[in-house]
N, C-alpha and C positions, 0 to 999 in steps of 0.2 A: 504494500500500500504506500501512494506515496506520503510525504509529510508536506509539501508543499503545493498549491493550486497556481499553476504556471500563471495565472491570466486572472486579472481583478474584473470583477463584473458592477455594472453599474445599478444601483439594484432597483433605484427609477424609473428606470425606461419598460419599456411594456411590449409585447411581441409573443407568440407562441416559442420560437427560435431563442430567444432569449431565456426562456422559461426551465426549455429544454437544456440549455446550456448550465444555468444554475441547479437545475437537480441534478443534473452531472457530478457538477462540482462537487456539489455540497457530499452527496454519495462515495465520492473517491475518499474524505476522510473516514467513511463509515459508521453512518445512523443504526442506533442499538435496534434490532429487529421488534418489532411488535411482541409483548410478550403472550405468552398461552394464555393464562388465564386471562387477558381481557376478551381474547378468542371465546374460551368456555362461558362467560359473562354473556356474551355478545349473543351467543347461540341462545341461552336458556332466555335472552329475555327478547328475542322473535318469535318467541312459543308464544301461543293461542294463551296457557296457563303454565306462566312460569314456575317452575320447582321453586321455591324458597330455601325450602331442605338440602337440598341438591347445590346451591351456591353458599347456601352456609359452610355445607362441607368443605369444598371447594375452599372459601376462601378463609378457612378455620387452619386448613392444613398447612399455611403458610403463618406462621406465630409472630412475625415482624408484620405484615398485612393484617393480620385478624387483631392485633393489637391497636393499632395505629387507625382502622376502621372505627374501632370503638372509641377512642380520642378524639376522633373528628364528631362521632355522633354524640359525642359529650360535653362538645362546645359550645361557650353560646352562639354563635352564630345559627348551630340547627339544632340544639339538644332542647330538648323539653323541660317539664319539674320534674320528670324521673327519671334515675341515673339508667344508662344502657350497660348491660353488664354482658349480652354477650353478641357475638356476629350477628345472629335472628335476629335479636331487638336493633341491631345497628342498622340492618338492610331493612326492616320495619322503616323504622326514624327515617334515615337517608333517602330511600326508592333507591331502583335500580340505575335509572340516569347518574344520580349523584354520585352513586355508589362507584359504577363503572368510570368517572374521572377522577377520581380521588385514589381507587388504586391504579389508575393508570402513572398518577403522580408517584405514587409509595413505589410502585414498581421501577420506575426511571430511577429514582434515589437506591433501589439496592442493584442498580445495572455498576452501581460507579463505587465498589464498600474498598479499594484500595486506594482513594483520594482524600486523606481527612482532612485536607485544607476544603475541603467543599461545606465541612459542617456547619460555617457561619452562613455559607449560599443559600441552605436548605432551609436551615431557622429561617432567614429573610424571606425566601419565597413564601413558609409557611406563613408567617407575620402579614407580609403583603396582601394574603391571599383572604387574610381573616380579615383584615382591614377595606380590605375592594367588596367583602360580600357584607359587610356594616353596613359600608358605603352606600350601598346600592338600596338596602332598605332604610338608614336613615335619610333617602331624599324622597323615600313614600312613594314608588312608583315614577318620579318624573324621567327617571332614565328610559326606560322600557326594554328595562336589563333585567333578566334572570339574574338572584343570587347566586345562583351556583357557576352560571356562566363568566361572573365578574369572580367568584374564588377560584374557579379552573384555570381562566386565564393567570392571576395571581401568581399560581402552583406553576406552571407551565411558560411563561413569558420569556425569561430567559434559560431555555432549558439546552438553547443552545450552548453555554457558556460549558458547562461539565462534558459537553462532546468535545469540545474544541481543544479544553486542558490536558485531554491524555494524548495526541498528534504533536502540540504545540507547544513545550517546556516553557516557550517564553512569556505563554498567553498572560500568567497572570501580572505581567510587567506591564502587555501592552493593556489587560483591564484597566489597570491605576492610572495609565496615562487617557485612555477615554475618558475616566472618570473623571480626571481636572479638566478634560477640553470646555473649553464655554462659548464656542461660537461654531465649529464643525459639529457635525452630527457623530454622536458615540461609534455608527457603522461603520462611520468615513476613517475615523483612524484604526478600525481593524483591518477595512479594506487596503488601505494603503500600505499596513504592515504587515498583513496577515493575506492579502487577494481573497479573501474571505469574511463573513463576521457570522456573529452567534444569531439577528433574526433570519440571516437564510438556513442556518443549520436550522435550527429550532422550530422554521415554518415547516420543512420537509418533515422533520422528526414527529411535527404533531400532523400531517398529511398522512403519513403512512402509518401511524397508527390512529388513523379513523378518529380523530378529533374532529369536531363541527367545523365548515368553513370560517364561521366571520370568527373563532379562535384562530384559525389559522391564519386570515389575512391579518388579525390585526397583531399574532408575533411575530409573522414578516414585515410589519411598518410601524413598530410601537415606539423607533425612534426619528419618525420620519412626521415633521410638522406638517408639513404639506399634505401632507395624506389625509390629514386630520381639518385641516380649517386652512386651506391653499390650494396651489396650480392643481394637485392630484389629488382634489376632493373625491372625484367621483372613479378615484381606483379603489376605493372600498366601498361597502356596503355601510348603511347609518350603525347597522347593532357592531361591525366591528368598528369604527372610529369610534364610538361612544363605549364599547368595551379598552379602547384605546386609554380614553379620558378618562373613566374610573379609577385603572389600575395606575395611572400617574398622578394624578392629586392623591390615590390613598400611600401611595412613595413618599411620595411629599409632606403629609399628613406626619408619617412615621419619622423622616429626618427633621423634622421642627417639632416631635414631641420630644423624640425620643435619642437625638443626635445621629442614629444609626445608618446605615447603609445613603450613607455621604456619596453625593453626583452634581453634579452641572445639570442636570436634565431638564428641570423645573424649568430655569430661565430659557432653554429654548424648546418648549413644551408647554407651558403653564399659561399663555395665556389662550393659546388653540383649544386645549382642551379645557377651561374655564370656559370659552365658548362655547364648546359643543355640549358642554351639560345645562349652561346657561347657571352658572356660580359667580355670584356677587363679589368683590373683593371682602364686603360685611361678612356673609354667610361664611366664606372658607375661614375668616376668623372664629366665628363660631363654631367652625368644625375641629378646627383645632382645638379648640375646648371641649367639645364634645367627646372625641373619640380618644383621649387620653387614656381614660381605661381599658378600652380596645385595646390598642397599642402596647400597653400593658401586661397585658392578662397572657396566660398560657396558652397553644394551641390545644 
């Protein structure tokens, strides 16, 4: 396999031929294949009458999964006033939709168990993810976002970044250095360093494994302004640009409560996606006060 992509791709520009090109690429570093069991998931719940037994089993035999299942259904975000204490009552709580992205998540996180520099990755994407599906219901409907689809994406956004790390020893230099840019776009200095960045790995990664489109368009452009409230409005669909803008003001949310997972991104994102939810400069103060606890709290 090689470790380097001869040719940087523009990731703008629009064409079938270009498309083709980019799944190329992105493929030659090598996307973790789709795992089984979101397969076995996927079958039982095309049935006329889904087994519930039958996926309990399933995903009980995996003790990192059937753990981590029941954490997520014990959050607030979906957990009720009574605790869930086993996978049955998890997939109860959750449904099978929810059910089926969240271990798609758990599953990516044990593709990668010889990178423990990733374990602050994972907390953040889980943080993020609890923070984007708050989000979505403390604006009561005005998004016309699915919770769950604003926590998947959360979970899933940069999911390119841990493929990128085991190819490229230097990735996480040139991370730090995206991270201070404050006028180039985060992709532009991977591309330039890397002829590659983490939303093209990361849009294939959630394509081939049967992620919903407007996830998929919107972590192929979730650092591209344009896309969102600019020239390439209408390269996306409303639910992904507005899935776009969730998951970056609840980023933003979390580096102004909480100091943590520090970026430039805000300043050239933050007021596109202010627009596209239609967020007051007033209100995001008071979300900031709001969501404290959020941010806070355990996953």
């Amino acid at each position: 396999m090689n470790s380097r992509i001869p040719e940087a791709v523009n990731i703008t520009a629009c064409g079938d031929g270009l498309e083709l090109r980019i799944g190329n690429a992105v493929r030659n570093i090598g996307i973790p294949p789709r795992p089984a069991i979101l397969d076995q998931i996927d079958r039982e719940m095309h049935k006329d009458e889904p087994d519930f037994k039958r996926l309990a089993d399933v995903l009980g035999a995996d003790v990192g999964i059937a753990g981590s299942l029941i954490k997520v259904a014990n959050s607030p975000l979906f957990g009720g006033a009574k605790k869930v204490r086993s996978v049955s009552e998890a997939l109860l709580m959750l449904g099978l939709t929810v059910t089926v992205k969240t271990v798609a998540s758990l599953a990516l996180r044990q593709m990668f168990p010889h990178v423990p520099s990733l374990e602050r990755f994972w907390d953040s994407a889980a943080r993020t993810a609890r923070v984007s599906g708050w989000l979505v219901t403390h604006l009561q409907g005005r998004t016309g976002i699915m919770v769950d689809d604003a926590y998947t994406l959360g979970l899933f956004r940069d999911c390119g970044i841990p493929v990128l790390m085991i190819p490229f020893p230097e990735y996480p230099h040139i991370l730090k250095q995206a991270n201070q840019e404050t006028t180039l776009a985060f992709t532009a200095i991977e591309d330039h360093l890397l002829s590659i960045n983490h939303a093209m790995v990361g849009a294939e990664l959630a394509k081939n494994w049967l992620l919903p489109n407007e996830i998929i368009q919107a972590i192929r452009h979730h650092h591209d302004a344009s896309a969102i409230d600019g020239e390439l409005f209408d390269l996306l669909t409303e639910p992904a640009r507005r899935l776009i803008a969730i998951v970056q003001v609840a980023e933003y949310l979390i580096q102004m409560t909480s100091g943590l997972s520090q970026t430039q991104e805000w300043g050239k994102l933050g007021a596109a996606c202010m627009s596209q939810l239609d967020i007051s400069e007033s209100e995001l103060v008071a979300l900031l006060e709001d969501c404290r606890e959020v941010v806070a709290s355990d996953e």
